[in-house]
VEXNULO-213978 format. One record per residue (C-alpha): residue number from 1; residue in three letters; x, y, z. Coordinates in Angstrom, 2 decimals, padded with zeros to 5 digits. Example, Ala and Ser with C-alpha at 12.3 -4.5 7.8 and 13.67 -1.06 7.14 Angstrom:
<nodes>
(node 1 "Ala" (012.30 -004.50 007.80))
(node 2 "Ser" (013.67 -001.06 007.14))
</nodes>
This chain:
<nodes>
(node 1 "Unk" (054.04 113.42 198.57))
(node 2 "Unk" (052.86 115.17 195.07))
(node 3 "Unk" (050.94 112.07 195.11))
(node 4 "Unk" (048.93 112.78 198.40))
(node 5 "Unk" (048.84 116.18 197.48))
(node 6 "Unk" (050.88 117.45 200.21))
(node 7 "Unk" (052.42 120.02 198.26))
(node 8 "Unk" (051.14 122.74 195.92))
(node 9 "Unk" (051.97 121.87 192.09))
(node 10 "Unk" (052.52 125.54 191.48))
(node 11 "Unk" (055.31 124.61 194.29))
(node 12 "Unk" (056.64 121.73 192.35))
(node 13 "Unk" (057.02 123.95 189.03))
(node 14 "Unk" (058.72 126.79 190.71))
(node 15 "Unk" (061.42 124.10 192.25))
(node 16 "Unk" (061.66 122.82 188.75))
(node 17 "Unk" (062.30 126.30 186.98))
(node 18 "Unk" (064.94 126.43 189.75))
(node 19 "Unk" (066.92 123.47 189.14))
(node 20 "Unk" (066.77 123.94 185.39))
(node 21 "Unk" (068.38 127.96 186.33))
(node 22 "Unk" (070.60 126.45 188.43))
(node 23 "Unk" (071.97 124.07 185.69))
(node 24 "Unk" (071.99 127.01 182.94))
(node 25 "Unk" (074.23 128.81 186.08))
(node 26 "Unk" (076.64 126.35 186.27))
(node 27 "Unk" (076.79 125.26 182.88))
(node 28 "Unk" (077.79 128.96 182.19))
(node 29 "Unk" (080.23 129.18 185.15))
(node 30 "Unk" (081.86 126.16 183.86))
(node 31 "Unk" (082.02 127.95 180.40))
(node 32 "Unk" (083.48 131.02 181.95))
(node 33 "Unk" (086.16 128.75 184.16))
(node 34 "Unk" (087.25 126.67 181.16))
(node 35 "Unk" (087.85 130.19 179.64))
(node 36 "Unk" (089.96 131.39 182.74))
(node 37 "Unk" (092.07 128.56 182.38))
(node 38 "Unk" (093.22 128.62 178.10))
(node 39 "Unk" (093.29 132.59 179.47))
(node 40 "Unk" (095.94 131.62 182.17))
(node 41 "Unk" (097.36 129.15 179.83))
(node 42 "Unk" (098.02 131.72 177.53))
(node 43 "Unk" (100.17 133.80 179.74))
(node 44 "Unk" (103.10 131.47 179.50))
(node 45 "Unk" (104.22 132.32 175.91))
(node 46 "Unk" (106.56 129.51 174.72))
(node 47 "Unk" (108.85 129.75 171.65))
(node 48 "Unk" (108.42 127.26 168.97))
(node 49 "Unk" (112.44 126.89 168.75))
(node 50 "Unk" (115.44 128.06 170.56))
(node 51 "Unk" (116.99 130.95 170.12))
(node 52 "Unk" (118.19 134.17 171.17))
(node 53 "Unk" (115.92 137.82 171.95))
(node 54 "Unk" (117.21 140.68 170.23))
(node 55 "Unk" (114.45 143.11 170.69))
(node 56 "Unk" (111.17 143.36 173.43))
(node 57 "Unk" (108.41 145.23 172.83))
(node 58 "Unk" (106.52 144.17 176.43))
(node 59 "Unk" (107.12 144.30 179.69))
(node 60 "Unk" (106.25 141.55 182.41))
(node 61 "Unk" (102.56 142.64 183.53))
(node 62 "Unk" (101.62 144.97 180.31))
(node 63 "Unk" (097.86 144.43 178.91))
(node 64 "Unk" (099.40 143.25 175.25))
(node 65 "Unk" (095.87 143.33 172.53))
(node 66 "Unk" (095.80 139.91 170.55))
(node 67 "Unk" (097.98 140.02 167.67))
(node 68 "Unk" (101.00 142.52 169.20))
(node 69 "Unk" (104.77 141.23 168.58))
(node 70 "Unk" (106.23 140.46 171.85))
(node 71 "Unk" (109.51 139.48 171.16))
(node 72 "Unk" (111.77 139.12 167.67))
(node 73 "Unk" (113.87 135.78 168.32))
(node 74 "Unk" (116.89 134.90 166.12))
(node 75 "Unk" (116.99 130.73 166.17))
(node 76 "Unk" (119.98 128.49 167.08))
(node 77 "Unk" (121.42 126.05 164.57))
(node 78 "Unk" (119.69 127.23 161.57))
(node 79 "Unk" (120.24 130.94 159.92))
(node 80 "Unk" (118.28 131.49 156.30))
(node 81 "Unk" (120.20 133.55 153.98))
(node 82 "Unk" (117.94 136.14 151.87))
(node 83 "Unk" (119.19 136.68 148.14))
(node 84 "Unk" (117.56 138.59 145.39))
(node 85 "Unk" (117.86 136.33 142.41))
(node 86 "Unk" (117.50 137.94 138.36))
(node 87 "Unk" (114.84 136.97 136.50))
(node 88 "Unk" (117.14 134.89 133.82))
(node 89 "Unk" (118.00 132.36 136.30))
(node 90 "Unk" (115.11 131.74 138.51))
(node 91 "Unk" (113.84 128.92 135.98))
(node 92 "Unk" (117.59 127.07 136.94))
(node 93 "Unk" (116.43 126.90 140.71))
(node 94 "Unk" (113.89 124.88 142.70))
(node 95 "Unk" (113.18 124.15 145.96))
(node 96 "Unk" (115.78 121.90 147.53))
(node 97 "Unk" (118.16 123.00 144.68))
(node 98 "Unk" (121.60 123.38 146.77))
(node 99 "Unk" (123.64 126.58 146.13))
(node 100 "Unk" (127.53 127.10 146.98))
(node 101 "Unk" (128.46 130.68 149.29))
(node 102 "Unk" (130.83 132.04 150.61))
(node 103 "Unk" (130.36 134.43 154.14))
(node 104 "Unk" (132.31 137.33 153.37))
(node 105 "Unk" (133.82 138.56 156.51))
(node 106 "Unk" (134.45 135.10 157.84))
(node 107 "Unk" (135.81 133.73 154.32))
(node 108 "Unk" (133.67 130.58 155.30))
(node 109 "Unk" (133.06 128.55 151.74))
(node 110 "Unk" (129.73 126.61 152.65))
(node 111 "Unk" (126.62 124.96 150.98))
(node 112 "Unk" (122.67 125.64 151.51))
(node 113 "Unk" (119.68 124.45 150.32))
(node 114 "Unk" (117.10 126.58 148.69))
(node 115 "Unk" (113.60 126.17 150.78))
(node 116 "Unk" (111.69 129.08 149.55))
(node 117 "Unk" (111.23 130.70 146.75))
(node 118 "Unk" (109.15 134.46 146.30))
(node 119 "Unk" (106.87 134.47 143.58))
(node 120 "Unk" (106.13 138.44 144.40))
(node 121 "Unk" (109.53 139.58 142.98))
(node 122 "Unk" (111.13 143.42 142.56))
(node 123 "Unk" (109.46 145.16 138.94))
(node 124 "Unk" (112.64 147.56 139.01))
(node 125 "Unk" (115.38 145.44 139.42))
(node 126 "Unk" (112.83 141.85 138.16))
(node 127 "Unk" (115.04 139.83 140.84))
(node 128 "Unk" (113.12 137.42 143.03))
(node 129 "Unk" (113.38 136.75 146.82))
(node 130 "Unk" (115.05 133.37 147.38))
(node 131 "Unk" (115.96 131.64 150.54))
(node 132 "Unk" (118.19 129.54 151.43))
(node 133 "Unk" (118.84 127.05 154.57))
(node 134 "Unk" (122.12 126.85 156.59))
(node 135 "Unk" (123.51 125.84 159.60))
(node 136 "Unk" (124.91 128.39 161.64))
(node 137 "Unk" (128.28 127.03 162.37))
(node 138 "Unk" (128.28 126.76 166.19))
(node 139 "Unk" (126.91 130.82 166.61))
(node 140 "Unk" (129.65 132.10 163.88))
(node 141 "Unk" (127.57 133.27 161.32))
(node 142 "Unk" (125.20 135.97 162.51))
(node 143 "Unk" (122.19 137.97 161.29))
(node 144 "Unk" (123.32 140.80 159.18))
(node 145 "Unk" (126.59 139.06 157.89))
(node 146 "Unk" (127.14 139.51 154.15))
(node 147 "Unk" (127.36 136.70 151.87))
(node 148 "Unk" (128.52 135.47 148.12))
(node 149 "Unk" (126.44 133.00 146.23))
(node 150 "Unk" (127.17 131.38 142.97))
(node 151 "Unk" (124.17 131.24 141.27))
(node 152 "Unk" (123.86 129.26 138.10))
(node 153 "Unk" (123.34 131.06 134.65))
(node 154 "Unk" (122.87 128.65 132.70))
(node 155 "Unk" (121.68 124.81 132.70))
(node 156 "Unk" (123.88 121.99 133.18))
(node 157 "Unk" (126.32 121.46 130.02))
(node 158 "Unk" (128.99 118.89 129.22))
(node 159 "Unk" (131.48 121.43 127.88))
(node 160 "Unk" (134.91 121.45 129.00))
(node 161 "Unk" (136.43 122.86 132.16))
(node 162 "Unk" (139.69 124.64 132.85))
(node 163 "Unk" (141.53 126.00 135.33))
(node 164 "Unk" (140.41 129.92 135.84))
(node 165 "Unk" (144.16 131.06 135.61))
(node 166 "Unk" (144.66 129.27 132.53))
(node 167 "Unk" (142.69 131.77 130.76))
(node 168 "Unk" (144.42 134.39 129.57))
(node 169 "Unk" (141.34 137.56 129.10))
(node 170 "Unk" (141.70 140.49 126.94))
(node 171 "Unk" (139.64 142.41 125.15))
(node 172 "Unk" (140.09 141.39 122.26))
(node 173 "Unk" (138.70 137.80 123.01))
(node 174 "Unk" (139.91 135.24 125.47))
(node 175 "Unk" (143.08 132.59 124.90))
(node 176 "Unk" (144.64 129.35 126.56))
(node 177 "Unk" (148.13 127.69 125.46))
(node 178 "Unk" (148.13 124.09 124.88))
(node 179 "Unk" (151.22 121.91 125.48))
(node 180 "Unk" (151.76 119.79 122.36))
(node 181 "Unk" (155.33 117.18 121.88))
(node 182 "Unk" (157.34 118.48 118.37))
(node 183 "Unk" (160.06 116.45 117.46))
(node 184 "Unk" (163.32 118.45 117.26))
(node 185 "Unk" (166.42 117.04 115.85))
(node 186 "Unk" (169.73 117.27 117.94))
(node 187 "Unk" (173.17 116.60 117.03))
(node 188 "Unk" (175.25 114.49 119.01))
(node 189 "Unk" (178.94 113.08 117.58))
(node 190 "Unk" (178.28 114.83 113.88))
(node 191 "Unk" (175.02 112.44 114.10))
(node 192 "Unk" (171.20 113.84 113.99))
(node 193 "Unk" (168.87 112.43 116.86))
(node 194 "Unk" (165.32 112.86 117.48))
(node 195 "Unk" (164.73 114.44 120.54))
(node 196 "Unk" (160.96 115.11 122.03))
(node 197 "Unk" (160.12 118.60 123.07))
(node 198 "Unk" (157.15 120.42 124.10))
(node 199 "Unk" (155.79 123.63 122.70))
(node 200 "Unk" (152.81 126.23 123.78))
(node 201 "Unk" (150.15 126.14 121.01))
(node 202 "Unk" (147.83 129.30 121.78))
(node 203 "Unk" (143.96 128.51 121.25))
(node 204 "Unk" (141.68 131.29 121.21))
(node 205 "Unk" (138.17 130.23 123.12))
(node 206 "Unk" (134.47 131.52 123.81))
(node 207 "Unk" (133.36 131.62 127.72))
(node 208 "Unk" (130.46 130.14 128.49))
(node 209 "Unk" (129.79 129.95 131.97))
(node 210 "Unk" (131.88 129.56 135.22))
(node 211 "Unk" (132.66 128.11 138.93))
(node 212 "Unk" (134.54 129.32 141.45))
(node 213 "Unk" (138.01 127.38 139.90))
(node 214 "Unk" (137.40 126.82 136.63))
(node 215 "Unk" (135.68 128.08 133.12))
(node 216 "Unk" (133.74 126.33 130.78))
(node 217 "Unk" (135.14 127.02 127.31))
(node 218 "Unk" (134.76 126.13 123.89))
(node 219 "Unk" (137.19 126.49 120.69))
(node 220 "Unk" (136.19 130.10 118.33))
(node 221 "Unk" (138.32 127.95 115.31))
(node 222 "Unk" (136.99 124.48 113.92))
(node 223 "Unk" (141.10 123.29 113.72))
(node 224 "Unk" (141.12 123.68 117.13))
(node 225 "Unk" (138.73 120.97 117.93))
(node 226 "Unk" (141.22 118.11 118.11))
(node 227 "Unk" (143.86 120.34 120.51))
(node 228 "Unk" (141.85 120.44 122.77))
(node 229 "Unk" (139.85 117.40 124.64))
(node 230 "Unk" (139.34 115.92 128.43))
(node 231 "Unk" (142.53 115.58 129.73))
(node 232 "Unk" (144.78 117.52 127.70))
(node 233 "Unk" (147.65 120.08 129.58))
(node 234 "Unk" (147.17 123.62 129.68))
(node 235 "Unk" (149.65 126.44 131.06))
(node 236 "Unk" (148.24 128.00 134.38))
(node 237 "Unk" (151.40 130.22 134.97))
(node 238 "Unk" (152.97 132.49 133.03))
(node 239 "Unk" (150.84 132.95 130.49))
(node 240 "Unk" (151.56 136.88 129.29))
(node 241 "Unk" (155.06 135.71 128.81))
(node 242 "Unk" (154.57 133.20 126.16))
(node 243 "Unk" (154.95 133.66 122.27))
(node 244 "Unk" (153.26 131.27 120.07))
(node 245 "Unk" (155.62 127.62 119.49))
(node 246 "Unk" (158.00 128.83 122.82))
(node 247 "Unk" (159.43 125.59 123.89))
(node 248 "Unk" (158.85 125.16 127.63))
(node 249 "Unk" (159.56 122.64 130.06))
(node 250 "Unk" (157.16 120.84 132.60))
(node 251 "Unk" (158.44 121.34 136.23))
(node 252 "Unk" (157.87 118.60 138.51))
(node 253 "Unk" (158.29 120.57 141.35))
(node 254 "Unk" (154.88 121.52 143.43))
(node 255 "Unk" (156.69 124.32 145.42))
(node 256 "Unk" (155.84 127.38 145.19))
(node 257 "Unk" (157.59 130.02 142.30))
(node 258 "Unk" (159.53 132.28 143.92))
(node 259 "Unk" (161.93 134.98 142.13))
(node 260 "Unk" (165.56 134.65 141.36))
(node 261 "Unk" (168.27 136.99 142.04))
(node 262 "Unk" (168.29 139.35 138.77))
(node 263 "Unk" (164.19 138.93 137.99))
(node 264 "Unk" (160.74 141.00 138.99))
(node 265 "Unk" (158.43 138.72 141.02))
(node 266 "Unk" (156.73 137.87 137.95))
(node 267 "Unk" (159.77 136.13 136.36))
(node 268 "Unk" (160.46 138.64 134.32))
(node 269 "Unk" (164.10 139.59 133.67))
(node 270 "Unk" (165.54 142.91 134.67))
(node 271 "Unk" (167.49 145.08 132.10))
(node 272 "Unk" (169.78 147.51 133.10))
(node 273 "Unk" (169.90 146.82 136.70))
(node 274 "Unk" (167.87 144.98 139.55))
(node 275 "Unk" (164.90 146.01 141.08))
</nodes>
């Protein structure tokens, strides 16, 4: 029809403005849908984990500006555990270092995993945020709970361990008694016989670091180097009561020390009297 000239090509090129509006239109109305629907999308705010709410700050239906907290949500299974760390021993931790605690109130003795460490640390105190990963026990342990963790003070040694309550700590300096066999003589029928006892050798020692159940100690006297060694038996009772060379007896029995008729709780004897 353009062909035959049946219509006006001033006609044609107004159509064609049209279309080409038209398309703008709807390419702009499908613009403006595509943003109704990420809008509406939006509206359904989903948690990245599961937890519980402890505080709100909207309401259902409140015009919220982009950016504003919503909810604070405290997550199921895993609780982090915030400690402020000294200077001195940051260098002894990493990331994925594990760390022993203990939660306070519940007496709970547990192990977590160090997952963050805070290079913007305290100038005052020059302690360093540290945090570390646990599980939360089935719900027990709570935001807010106190906690007790053993943080290392020194790097890994080979010195030797001991029981904590076989170190006997004054001020003065700190001791333990070594068990060493003397040969006594006894007679028996007017004739001598050797007879093995065992006496409490006191060894004074130098601290060096600690666990929760033991020390790590090392001999203040040279001589004292080849008393003590892996494996060698230390007093863990008693120990105020003991004067150097006391012979002393290795009880068998695992039951628990309880006092005798005539004695204080702490085994010592009464005079004059009983308690």
């Amino acid at each position: 029809m353009l062909k035959d000239d049946a219509i006006p090509l001033s006609d044609v090129e107004k159509e064609r403005t049209l279309i080409k509006e038209l398309d703008a239109f709807l390419l702009q109305l499908n613009v403006m849908l595509k943003e109704v629907r990420e809008r509406k999308t939006r509206l359904d705010i989903i948690a990245p984990f599961d937890g519980s709410v402890v505080a709100k700050y909207a309401e259902l239906g409140e015009y919220v500006s982009v950016g504003s907290p919503i909810v604070d949500i405290v997550s199921n299974g895993r609780i982090d555990v915030r400690i402020m760390v000294p200077e001195e021993s940051l260098p002894l931790i990493d990331v994925g270092s594990e760390l022993d605690l203990v939660v306070d109130s519940l007496g709970l003795e547990l192990r977590g995993k160090v997952f963050s460490i805070n290079v913007q640390g305290s100038v005052g105190s020059r302690t360093f945020p540290v945090r570390v990963q646990l599980d939360d026990q089935k719900g027990k342990l709570m935001p807010g709970m106190g906690v007790s963790v053993f943080v290392p003070v020194m790097r890994e040694t080979t010195e030797l361990l001991v029981p904590r309550d076989a170190v006997l700590t004054k001020p003065d300096g700190s001791t333990i008694w070594v068990l060493r066999p003397k040969k006594t003589q006894k007679k028996d029928g007017g004739e001598e016989q050797a007879q093995d006892a065992i006496v409490a050798v006191p060894v004074p020692v130098r601290i060096l670091s600690h666990t929760r159940d033991a020390y790590a100690i090392a001999c203040e006297r040279k001589r004292d180097l080849d008393m003590v060694h892996p494996g060698v038996k230390v007093v863990v009772e008693g120990l105020e009561r003991l004067i150097p060379g006391v012979t002393v007896r290795i009880d068998p029995n695992t039951a628990p020390l309880a006092p005798v008729p005539g004695m204080y709780r702490t085994g010592q004897q009464v005079v004059g009297g009983s308690e």
